[in-house]
Backbone as JSON Lines, residues from 0, in Angstrom:
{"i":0,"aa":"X","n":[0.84,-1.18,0.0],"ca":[0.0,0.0,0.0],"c":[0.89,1.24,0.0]}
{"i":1,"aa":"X","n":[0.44,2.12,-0.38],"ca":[1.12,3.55,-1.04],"c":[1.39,4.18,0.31]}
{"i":2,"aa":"X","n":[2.09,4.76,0.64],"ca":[2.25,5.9,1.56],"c":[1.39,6.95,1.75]}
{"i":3,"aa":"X","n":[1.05,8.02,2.49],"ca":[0.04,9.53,2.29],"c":[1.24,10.37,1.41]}
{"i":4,"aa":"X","n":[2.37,9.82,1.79],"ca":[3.41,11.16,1.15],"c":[2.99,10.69,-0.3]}
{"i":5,"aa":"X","n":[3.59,9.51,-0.9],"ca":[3.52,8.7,-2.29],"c":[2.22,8.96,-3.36]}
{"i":6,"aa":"X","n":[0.77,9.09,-2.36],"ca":[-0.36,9.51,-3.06],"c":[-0.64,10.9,-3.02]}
{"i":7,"aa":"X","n":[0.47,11.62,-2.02],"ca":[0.39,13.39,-2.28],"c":[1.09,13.88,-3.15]}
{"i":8,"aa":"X","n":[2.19,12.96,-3.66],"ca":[3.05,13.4,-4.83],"c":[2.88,13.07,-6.1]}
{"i":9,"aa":"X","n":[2.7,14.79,-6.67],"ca":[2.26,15.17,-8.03],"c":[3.12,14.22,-8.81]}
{"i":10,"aa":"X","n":[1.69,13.08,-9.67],"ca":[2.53,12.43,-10.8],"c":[3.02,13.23,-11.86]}
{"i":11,"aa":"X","n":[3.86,12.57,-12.4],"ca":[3.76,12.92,-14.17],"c":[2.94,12.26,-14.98]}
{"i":12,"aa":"X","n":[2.17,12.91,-15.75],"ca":[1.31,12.27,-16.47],"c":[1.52,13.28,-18.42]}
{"i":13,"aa":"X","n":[1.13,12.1,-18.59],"ca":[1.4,12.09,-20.36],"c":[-0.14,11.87,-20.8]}
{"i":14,"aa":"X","n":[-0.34,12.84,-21.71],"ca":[-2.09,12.91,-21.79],"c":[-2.48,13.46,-23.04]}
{"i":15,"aa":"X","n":[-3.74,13.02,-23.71],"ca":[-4.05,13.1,-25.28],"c":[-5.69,14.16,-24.41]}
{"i":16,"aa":"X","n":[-5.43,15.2,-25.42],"ca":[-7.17,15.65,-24.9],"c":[-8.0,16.14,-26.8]}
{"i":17,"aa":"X","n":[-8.9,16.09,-26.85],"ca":[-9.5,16.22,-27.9],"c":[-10.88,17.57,-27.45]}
{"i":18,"aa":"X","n":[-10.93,18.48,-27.58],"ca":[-11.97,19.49,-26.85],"c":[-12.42,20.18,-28.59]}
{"i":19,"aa":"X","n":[-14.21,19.74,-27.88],"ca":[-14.86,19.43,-29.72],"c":[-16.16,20.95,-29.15]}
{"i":20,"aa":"X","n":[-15.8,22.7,-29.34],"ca":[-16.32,23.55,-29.06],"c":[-18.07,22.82,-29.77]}
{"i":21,"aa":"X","n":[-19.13,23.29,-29.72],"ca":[-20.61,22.69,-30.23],"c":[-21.48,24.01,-30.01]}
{"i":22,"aa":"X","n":[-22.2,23.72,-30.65],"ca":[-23.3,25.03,-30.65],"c":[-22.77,25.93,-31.02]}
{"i":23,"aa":"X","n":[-21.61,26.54,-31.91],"ca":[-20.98,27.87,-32.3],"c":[-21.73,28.16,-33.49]}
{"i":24,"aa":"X","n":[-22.58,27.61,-34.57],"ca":[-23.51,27.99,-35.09],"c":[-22.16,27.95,-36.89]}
{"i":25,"aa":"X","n":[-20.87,27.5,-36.6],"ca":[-20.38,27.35,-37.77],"c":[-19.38,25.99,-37.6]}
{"i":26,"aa":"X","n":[-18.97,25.6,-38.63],"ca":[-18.42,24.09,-39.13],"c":[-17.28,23.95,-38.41]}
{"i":27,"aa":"X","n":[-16.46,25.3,-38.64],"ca":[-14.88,25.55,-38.32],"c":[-15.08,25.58,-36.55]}
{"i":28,"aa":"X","n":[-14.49,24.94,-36.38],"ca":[-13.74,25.41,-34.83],"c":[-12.11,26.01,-34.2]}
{"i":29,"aa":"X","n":[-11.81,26.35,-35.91],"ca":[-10.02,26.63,-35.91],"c":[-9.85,27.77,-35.22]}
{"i":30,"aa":"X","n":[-10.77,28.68,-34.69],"ca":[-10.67,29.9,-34.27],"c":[-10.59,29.38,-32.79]}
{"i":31,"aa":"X","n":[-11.35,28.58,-32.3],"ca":[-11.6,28.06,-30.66],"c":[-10.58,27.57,-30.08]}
{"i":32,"aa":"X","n":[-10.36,26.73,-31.18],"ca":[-8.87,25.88,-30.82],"c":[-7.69,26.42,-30.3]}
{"i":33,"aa":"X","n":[-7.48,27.75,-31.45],"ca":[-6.11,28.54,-31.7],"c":[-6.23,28.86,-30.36]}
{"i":34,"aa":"X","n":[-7.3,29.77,-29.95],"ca":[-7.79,29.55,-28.26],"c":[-7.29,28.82,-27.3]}
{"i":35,"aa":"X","n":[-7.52,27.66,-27.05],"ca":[-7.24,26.87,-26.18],"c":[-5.52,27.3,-26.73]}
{"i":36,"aa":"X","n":[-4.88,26.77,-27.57],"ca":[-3.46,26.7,-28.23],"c":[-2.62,28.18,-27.35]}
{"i":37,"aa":"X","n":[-3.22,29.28,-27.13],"ca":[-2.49,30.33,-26.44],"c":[-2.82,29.96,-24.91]}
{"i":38,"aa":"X","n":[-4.22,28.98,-24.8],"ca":[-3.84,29.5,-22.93],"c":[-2.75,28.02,-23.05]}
{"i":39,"aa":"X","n":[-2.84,27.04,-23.91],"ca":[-1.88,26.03,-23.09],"c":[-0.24,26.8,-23.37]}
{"i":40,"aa":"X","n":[0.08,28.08,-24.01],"ca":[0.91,28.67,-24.32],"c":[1.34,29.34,-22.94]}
{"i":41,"aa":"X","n":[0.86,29.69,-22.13],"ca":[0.98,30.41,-21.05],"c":[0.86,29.41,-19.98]}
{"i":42,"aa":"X","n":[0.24,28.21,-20.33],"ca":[0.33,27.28,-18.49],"c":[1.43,26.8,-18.28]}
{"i":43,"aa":"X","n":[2.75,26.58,-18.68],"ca":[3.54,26.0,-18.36],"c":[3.88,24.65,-18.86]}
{"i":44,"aa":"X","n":[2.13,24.38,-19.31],"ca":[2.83,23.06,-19.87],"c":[3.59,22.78,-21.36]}
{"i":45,"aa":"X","n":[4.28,22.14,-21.69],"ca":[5.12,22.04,-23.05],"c":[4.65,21.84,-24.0]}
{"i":46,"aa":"X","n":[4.83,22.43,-25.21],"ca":[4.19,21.47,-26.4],"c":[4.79,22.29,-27.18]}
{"i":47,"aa":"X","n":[4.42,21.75,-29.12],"ca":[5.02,21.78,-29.71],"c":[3.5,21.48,-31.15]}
{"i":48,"aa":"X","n":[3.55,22.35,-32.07],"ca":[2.92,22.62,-33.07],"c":[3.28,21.55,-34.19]}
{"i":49,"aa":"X","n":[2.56,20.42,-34.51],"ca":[3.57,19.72,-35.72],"c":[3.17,20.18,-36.83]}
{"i":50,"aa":"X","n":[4.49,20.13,-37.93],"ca":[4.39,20.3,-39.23],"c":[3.79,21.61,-39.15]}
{"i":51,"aa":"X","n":[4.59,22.6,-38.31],"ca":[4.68,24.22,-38.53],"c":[5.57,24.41,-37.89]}
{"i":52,"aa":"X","n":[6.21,25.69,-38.54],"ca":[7.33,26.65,-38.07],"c":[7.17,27.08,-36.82]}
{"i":53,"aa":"X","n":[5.86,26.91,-36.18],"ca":[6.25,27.69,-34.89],"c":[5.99,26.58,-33.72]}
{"i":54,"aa":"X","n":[7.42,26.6,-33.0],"ca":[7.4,25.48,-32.15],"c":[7.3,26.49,-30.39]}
{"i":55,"aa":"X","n":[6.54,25.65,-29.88],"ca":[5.64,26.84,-28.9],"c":[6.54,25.94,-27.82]}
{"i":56,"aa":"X","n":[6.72,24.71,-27.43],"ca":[7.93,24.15,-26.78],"c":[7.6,22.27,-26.98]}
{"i":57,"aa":"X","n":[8.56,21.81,-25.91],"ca":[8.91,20.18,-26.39],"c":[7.28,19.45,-25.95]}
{"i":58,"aa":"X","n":[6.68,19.44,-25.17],"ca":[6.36,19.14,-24.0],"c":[4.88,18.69,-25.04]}
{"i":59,"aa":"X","n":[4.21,19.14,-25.54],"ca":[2.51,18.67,-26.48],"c":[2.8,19.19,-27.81]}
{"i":60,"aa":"X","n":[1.83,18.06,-28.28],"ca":[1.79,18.4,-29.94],"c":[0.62,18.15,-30.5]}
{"i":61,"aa":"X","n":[0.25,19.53,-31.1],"ca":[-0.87,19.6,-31.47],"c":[-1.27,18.92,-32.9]}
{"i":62,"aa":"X","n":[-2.48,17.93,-32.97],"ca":[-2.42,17.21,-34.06],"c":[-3.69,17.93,-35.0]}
{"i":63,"aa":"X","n":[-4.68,17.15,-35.82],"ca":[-5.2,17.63,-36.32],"c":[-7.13,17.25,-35.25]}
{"i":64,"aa":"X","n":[-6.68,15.8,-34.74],"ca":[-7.93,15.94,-33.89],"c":[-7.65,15.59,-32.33]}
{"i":65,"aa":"X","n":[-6.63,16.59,-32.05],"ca":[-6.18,16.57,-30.62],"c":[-5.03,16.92,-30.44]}
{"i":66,"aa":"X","n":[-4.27,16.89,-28.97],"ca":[-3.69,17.59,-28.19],"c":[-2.87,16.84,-27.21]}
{"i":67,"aa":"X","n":[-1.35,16.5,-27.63],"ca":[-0.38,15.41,-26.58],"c":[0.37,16.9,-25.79]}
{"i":68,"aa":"X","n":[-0.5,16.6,-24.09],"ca":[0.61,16.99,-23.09],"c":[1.16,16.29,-22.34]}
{"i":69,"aa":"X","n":[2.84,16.57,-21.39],"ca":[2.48,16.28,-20.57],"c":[3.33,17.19,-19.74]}
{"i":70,"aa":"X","n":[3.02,16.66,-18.21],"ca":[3.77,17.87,-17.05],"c":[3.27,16.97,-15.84]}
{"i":71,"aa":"X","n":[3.36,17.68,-14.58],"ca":[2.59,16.91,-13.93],"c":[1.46,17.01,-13.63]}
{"i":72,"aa":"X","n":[0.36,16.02,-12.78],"ca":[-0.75,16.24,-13.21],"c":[-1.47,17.26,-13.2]}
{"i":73,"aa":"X","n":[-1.04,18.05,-11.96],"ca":[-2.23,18.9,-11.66],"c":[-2.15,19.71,-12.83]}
{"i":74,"aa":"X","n":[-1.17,20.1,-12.96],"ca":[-0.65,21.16,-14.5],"c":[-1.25,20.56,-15.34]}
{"i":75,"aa":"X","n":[-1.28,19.82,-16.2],"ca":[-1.87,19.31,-17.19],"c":[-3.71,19.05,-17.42]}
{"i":76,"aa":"X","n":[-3.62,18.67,-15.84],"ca":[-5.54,19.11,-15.62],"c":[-5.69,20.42,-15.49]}
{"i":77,"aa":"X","n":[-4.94,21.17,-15.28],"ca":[-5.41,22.59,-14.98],"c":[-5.08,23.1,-16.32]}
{"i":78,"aa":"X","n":[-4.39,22.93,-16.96],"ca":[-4.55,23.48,-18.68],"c":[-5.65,23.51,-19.15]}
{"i":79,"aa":"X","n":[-6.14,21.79,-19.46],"ca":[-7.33,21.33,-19.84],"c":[-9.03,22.51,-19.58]}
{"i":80,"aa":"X","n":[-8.55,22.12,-18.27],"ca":[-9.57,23.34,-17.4],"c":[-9.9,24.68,-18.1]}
{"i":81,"aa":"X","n":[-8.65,25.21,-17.97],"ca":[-7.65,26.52,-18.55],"c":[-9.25,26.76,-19.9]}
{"i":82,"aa":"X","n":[-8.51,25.72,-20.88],"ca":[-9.27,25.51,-22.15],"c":[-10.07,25.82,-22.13]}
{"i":83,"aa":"X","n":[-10.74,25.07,-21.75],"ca":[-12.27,25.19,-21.44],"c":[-13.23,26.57,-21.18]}
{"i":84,"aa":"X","n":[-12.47,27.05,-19.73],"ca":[-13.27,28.34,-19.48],"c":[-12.64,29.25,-20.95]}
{"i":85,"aa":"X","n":[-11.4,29.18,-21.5],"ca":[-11.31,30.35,-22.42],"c":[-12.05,30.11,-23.94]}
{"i":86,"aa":"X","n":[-12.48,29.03,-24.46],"ca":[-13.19,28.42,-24.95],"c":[-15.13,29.11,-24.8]}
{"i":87,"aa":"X","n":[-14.93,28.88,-23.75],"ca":[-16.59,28.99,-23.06],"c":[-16.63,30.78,-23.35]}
{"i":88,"aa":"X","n":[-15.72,31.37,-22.9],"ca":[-15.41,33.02,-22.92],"c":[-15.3,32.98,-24.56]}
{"i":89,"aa":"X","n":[-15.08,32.52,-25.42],"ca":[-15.03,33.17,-26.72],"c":[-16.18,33.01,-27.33]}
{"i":90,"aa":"X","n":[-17.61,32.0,-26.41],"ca":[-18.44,32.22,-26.87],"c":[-19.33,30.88,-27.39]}
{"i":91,"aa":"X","n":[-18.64,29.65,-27.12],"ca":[-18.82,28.31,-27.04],"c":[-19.99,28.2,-25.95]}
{"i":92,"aa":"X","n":[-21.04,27.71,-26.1],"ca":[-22.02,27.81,-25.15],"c":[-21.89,26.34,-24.76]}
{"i":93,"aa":"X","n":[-21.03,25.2,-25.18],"ca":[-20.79,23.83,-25.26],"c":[-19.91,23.31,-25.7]}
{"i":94,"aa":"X","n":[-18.73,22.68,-25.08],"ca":[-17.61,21.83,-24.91],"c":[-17.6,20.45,-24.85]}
{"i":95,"aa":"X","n":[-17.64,19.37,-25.71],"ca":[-17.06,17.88,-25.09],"c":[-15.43,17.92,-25.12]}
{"i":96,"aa":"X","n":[-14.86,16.96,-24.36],"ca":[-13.71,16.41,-24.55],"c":[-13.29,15.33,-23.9]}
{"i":97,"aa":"X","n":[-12.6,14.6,-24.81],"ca":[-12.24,13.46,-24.27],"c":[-10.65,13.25,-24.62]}
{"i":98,"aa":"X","n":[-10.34,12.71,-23.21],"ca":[-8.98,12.75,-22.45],"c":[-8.8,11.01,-21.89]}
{"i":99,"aa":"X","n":[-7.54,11.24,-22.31],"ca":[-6.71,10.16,-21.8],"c":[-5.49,10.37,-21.6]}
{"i":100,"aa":"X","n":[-5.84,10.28,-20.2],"ca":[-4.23,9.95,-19.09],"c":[-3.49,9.16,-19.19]}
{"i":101,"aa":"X","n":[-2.09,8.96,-19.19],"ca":[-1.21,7.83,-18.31],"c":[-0.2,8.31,-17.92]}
{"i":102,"aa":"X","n":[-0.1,7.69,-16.72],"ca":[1.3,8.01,-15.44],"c":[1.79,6.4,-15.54]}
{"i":103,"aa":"X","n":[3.08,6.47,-14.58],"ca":[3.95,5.63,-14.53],"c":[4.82,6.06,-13.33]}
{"i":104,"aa":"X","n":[4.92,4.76,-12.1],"ca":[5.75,5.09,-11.35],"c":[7.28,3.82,-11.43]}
{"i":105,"aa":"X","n":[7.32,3.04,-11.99],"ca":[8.02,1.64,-12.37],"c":[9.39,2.39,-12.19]}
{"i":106,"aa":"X","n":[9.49,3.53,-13.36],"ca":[10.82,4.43,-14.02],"c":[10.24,5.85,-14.06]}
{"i":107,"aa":"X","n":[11.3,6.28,-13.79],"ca":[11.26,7.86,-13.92],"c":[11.04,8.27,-15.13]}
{"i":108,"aa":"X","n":[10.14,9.18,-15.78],"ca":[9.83,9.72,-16.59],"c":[10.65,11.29,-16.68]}
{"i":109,"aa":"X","n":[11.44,11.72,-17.55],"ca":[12.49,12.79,-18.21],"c":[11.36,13.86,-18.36]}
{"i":110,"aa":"X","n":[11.41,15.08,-17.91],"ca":[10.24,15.86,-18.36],"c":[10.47,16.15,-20.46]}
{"i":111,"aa":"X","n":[9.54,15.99,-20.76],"ca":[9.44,15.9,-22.92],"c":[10.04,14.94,-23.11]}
{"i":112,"aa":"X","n":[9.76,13.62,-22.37],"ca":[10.33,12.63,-23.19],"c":[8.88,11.53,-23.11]}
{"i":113,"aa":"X","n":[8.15,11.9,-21.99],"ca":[7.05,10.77,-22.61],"c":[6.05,10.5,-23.51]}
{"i":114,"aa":"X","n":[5.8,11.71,-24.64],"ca":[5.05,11.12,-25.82],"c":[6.0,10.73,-26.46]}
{"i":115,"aa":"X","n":[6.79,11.59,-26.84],"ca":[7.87,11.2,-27.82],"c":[9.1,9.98,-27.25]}
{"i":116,"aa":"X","n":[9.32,9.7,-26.53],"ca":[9.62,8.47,-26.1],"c":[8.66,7.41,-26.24]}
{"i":117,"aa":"X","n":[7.6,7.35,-26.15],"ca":[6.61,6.27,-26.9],"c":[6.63,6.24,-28.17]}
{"i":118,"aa":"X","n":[6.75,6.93,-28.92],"ca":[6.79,6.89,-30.44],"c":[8.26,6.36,-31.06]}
{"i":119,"aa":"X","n":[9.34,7.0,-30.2],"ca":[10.43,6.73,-30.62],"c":[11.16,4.75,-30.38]}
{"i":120,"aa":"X","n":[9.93,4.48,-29.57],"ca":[10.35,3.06,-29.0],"c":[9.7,2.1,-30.48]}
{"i":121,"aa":"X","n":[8.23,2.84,-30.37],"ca":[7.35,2.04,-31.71],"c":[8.14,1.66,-33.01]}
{"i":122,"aa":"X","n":[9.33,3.0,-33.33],"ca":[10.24,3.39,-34.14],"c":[11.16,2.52,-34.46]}
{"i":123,"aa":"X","n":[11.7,2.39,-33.15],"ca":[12.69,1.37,-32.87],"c":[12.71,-0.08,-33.14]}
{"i":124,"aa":"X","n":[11.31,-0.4,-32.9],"ca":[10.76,-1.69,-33.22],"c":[10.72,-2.32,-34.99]}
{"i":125,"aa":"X","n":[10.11,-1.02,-35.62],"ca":[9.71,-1.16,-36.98],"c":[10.57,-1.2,-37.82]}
{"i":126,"aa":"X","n":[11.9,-0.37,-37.21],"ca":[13.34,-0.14,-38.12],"c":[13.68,-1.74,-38.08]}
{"i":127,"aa":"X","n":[13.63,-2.53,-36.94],"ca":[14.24,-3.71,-37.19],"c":[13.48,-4.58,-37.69]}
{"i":128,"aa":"X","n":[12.27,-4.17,-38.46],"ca":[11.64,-5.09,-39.5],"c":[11.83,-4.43,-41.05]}
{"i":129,"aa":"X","n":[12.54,-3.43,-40.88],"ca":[12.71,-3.12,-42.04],"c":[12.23,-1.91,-42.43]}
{"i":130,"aa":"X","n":[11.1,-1.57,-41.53],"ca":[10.1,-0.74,-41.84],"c":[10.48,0.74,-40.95]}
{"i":131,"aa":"X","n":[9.18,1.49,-40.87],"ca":[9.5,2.81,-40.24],"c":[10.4,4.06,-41.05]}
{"i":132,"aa":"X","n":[9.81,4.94,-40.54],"ca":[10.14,6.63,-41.55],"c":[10.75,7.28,-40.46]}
């Protein structure tokens, strides 16, 4: 069984969020998004824009239907959060999103190495079949 100290200490967590604005009365949600994209610019947590010039930092990467952070947790839920109310403020009368967590206490996790350390392992695997880009 865990300790009180062990379950008071902020994991690291590595996390996919997808936040789908509704009721804005148009198709596009690229304006809402860019939104969320400046407050996770200011929380501290890391990330990183793919397949554009502007790299905002290591830490999340914004895809086309979602969002890899990570930090520790509370940070990373409180981004999410973050989103949301600035989202809701631009005029979104309705938000879903769906999120998925994972932590790990086995090995220490490098802060910007756990998405991209998952990918880079998948990598690793495929090169020795021949395969992989």
């Amino acid at each position: 069984m865990a300790s009180e100290s062990e379950n008071s200490q902020d994991l690291y967590a590595v996390a996919d969020f997808c936040l789908i604005p509704m009721g804005t009365g148009e198709p596009s949600v690229a304006e809402y998004i860019a939104e969320c994209q400046r407050v996770l610019e200011k929380s501290g947590v890391q990330y990183k824009i793919l397949k554009s010039k502007y790299l905002i930092n290591p830490n999340s990467h914004l895809s086309g239907y979602g969002t890899n952070l990570e930090g520790p947790w509370t940070q990373v839920s409180r981004a999410i959060h973050d989103c949301h109310a600035a989202v809701h403020a631009k005029g979104a009368p309705r938000i879903a999103t769906d999120i998925r967590i994972g932590t790990r206490v086995d090995r220490e996790i490098k802060p910007g190495t756990g998405n991209e350390g998952k990918v880079e392992r998948v990598r690793e695997i495929l090169e020795k079949d021949g395969g992989g880009n």
